[in-house]
C-alpha positions as CSV (number, residue, x, y, z in Angstrom):
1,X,0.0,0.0,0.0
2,X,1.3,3.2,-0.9
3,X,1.9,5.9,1.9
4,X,2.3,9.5,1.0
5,X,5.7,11.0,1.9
6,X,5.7,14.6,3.8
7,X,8.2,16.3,2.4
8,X,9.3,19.7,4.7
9,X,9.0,22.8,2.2
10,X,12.7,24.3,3.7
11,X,13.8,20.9,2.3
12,X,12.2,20.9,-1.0
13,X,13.0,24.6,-1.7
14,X,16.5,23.9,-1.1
15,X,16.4,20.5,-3.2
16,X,15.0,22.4,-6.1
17,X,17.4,25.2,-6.1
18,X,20.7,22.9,-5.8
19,X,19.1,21.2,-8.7
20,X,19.0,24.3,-10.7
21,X,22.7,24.7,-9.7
22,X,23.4,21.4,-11.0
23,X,21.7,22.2,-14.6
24,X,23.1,25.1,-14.6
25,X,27.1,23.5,-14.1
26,X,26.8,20.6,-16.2
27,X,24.6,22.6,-19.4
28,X,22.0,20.4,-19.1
29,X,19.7,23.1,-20.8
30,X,22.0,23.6,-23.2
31,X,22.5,20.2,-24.5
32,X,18.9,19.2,-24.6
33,X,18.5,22.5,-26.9
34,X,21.0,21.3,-29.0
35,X,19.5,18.0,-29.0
36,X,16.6,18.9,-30.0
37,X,17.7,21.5,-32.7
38,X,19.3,18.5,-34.2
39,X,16.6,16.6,-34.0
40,X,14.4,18.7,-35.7
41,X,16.7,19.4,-38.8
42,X,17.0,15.6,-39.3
43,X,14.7,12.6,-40.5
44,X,15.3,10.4,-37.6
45,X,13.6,6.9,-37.4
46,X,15.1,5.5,-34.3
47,X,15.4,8.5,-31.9
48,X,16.9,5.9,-29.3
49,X,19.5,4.9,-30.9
50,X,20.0,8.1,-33.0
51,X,20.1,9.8,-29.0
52,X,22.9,7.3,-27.9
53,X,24.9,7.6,-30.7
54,X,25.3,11.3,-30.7
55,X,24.9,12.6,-27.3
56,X,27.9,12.3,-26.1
57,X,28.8,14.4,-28.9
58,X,27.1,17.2,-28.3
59,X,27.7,16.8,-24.8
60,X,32.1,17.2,-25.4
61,X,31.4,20.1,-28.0
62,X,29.2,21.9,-25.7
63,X,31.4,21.6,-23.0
64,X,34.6,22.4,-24.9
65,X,33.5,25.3,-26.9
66,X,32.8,26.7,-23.2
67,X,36.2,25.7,-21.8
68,X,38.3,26.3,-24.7
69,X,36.5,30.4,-24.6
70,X,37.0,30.3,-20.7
71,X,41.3,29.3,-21.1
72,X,41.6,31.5,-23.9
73,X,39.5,34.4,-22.5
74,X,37.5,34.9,-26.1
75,X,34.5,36.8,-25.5
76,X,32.0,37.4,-28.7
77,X,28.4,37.7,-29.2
78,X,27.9,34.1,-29.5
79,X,28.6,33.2,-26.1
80,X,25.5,36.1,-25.1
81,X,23.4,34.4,-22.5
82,X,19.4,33.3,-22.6
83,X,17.2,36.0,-21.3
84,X,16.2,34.1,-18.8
85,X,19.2,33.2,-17.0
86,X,19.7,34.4,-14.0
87,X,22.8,36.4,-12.5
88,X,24.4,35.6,-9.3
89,X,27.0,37.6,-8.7
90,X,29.2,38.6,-5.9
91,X,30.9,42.0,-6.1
92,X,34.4,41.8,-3.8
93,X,37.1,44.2,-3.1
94,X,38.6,46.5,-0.5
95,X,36.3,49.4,0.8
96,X,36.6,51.8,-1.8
97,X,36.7,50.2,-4.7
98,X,33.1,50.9,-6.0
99,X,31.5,48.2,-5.1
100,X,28.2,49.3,-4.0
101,X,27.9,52.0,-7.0
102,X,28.1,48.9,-9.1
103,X,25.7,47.2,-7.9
104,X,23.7,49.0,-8.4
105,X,24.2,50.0,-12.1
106,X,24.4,46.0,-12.1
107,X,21.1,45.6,-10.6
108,X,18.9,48.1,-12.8
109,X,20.4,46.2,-16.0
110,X,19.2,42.9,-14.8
111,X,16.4,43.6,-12.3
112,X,18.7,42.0,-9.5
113,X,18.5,42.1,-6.0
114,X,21.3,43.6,-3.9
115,X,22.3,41.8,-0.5
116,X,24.3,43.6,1.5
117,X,25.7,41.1,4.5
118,X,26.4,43.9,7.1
119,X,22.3,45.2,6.5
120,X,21.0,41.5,6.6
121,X,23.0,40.7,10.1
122,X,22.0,44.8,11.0
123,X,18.2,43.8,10.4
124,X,18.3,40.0,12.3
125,X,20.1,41.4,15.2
126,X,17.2,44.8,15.1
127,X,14.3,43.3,13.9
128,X,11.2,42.9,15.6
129,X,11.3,39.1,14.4
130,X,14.0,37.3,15.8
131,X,15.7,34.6,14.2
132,X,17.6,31.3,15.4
133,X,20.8,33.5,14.3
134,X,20.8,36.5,16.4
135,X,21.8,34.3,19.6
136,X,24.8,32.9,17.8
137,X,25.4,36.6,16.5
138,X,25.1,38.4,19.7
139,X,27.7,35.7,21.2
140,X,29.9,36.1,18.7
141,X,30.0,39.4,19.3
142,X,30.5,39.7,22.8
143,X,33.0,37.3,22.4
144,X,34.9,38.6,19.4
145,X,34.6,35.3,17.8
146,X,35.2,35.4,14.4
147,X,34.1,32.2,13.5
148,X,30.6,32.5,15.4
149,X,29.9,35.7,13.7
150,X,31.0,34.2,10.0
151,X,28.8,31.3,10.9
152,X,26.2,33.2,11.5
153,X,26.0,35.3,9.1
154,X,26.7,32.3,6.7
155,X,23.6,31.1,7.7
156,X,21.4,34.1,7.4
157,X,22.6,34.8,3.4
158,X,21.8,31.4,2.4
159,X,18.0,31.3,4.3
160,X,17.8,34.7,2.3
161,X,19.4,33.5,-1.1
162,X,16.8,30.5,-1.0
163,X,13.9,33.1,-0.8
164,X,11.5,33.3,-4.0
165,X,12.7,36.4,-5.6
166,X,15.7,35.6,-4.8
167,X,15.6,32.2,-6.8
168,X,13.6,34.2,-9.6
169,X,15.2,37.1,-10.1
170,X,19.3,36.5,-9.3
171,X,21.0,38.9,-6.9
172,X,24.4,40.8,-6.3
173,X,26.0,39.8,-2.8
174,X,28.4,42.7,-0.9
175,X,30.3,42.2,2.3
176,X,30.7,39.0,1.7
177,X,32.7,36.5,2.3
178,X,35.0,38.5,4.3
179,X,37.8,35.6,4.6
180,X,38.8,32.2,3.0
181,X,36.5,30.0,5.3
182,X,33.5,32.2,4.3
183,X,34.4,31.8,0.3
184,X,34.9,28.0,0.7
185,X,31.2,27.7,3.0
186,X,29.7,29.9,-0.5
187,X,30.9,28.4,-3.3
188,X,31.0,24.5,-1.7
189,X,28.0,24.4,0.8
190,X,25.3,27.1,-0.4
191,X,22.4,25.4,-2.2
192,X,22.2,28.1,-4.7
193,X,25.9,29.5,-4.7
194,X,27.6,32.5,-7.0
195,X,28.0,31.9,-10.5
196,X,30.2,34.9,-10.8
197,X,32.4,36.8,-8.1
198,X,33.8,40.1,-9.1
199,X,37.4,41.1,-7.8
200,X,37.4,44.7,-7.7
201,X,41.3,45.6,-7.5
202,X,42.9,48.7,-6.3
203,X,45.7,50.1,-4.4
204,X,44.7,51.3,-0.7
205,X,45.9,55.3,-1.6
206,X,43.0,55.3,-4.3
207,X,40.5,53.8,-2.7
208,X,41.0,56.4,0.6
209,X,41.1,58.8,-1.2
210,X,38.0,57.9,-3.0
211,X,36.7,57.7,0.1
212,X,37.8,60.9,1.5
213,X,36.2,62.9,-1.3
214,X,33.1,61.8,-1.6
215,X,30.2,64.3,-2.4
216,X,27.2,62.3,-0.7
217,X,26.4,62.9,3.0
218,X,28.7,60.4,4.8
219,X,27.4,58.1,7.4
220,X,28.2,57.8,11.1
221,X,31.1,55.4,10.2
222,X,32.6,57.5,7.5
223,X,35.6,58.6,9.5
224,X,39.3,57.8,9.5
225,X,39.7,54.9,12.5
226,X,37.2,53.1,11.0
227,X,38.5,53.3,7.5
228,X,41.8,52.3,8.7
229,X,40.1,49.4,10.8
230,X,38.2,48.5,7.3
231,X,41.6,48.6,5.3
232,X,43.7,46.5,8.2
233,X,40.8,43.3,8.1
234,X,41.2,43.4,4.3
235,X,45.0,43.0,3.9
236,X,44.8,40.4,6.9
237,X,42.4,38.3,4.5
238,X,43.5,39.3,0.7
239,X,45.9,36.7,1.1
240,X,44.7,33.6,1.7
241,X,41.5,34.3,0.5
242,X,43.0,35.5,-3.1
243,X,44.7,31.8,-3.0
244,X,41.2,29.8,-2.9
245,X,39.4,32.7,-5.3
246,X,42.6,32.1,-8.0
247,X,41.5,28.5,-8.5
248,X,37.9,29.1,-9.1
249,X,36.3,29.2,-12.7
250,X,33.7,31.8,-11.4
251,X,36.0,34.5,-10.6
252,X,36.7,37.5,-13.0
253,X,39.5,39.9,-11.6
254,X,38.4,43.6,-12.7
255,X,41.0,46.7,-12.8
256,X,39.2,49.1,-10.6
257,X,41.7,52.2,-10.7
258,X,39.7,53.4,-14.1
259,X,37.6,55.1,-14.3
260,X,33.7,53.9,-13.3
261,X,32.3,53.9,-16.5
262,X,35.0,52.2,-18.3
263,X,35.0,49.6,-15.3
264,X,30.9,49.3,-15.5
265,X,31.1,48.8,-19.4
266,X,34.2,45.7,-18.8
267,X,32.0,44.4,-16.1
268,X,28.9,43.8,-18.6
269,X,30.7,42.8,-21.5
270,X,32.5,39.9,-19.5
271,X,29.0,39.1,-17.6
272,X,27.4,38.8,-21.2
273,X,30.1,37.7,-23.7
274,X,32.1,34.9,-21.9
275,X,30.7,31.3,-21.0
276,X,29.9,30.4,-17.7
277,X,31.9,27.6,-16.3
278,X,31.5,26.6,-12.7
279,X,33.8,25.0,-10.7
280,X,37.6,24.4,-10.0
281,X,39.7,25.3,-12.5
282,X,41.7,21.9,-12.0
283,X,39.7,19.1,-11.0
284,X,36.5,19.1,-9.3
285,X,38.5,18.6,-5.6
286,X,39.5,21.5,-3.3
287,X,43.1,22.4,-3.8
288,X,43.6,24.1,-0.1
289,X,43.9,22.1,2.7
């Protein structure tokens, strides 16, 4: 006798997305358009055996054309990506570096959400309904512990990321990760991780003194200590966390010293031109330790 199977909605929602993830990594969609455009353009009798004798085919051009654009760096309107596929980006770099102004020009091309970590944990730790998170926060806090904050705020982006519009529309992630632990928790344990990260470089003298002459009201925080505090956390992490980041496919290193519009125009052109490939760049196993 069959029995009906309850299945949790958390659980299915998070199923569904790491499937998506999956489709998206191995160009499932891709190959079953191809597949079918083949199809059509032929008289085939035996679609079985006409299927098993040519997918693999298409599978290994598919896949190579990608690779062979991603090791070369080709870019060219034939690589342009479906309207419907959705961006999820992560824009990283040192204070300064125009992060948030690009995301939002970023945002308004593709109807993305921005997630800023620092006003997600801000809101859990404020908000009138309060999460399983905020105790872990608040003790990290108290206790300065690095890896109880990270943690938690780990597990706040990915409830977020697994949210409807979230799924539906894509999104651009700021403030985080901060450190190499945080990258390798995104990329290797979020059901629905980035499919791009954006390294924004530039020297520390530009990006204070883009900071020290801005035009918009600053805020509260805008103030030297704090800047220097900001600067200090992000050379004690470049390091290690530029070592993971440098064997990932998803990563696109961006000269942010020009200026912003010839940075913006780079950004979309790679973002549209240049095959997505997931993944390590050697092997599907972590190189760090």
């Amino acid at each position: 006798m069959a029995t009906a199977i309850r299945m949790d909605r958390d659980a299915l929602v998070r199923f569904s997305a790491s499937y998506m993830y999956y489709v998206e990594k191995h160009k499932l969609l891709d190959i079953m358009s191809r597949i079918l455009a083949e199809a059509t353009l032929q008289q085939i009798e035996d679609v079985r055996r006409w299927l098993g004798e040519n997918i693999r085919r298409i599978a290994q051009g598919i896949y190579s054309k990608a690779l062979n654009a991603f090791h070369l760096g080709i870019d060219a309107d034939y690589y342009q990506l479906p309207k419907n596929f959705y961006h999820r980006i992560v824009l990283h770099g040192r204070v300064g570096s125009g992060r948030r102004s690009l995301a939002h020009v970023l945002a308004q091309r593709w109807n993305l959400l921005i997630l800023d970590a620092d006003t997600l944990a801000y809101h859990h730790i404020n908000g009138q309904a309060q999460g399983r998170q905020v105790p872990l926060l608040h003790e990290g806090i108290e206790k300065r512990s690095v890896y109880k904050i990270s943690e938690a705020i780990g597990n706040i982006i990915q409830k977020r990321l697994l949210q409807e519009d979230a799924l539906h529309r894509g999104w651009i992630l700021i403030n985080y990760p901060n450190n190499r632990c945080e990258a390798r928790e995104l990329f290797e344990t979020f059901s629905v991780p980035p499919n791009r990260l954006i390294f924004l470089q530039v020297d520390e003298q530009t990006a204070r003194m883009r900071l020290l002459m801005r035009k918009y009201a600053p805020c509260p925080q805008d103030n030297i200590t704090y800047m220097d505090y900001q600067m200090q956390q992000f050379r004690k992490s470049e390091p290690l966390l530029n070592t993971y980041l440098s064997h990932r496919r998803e990563v696109l290193y961006v000269d942010a010293t020009e200026c912003f519009e010839t940075v913006k125009c780079f950004i979309m052109s790679q973002l549209t031109k240049t095959p997505y490939v997931l993944g390590y760049k050697y092997g599907e196993s972590s190189p760090i330790d």
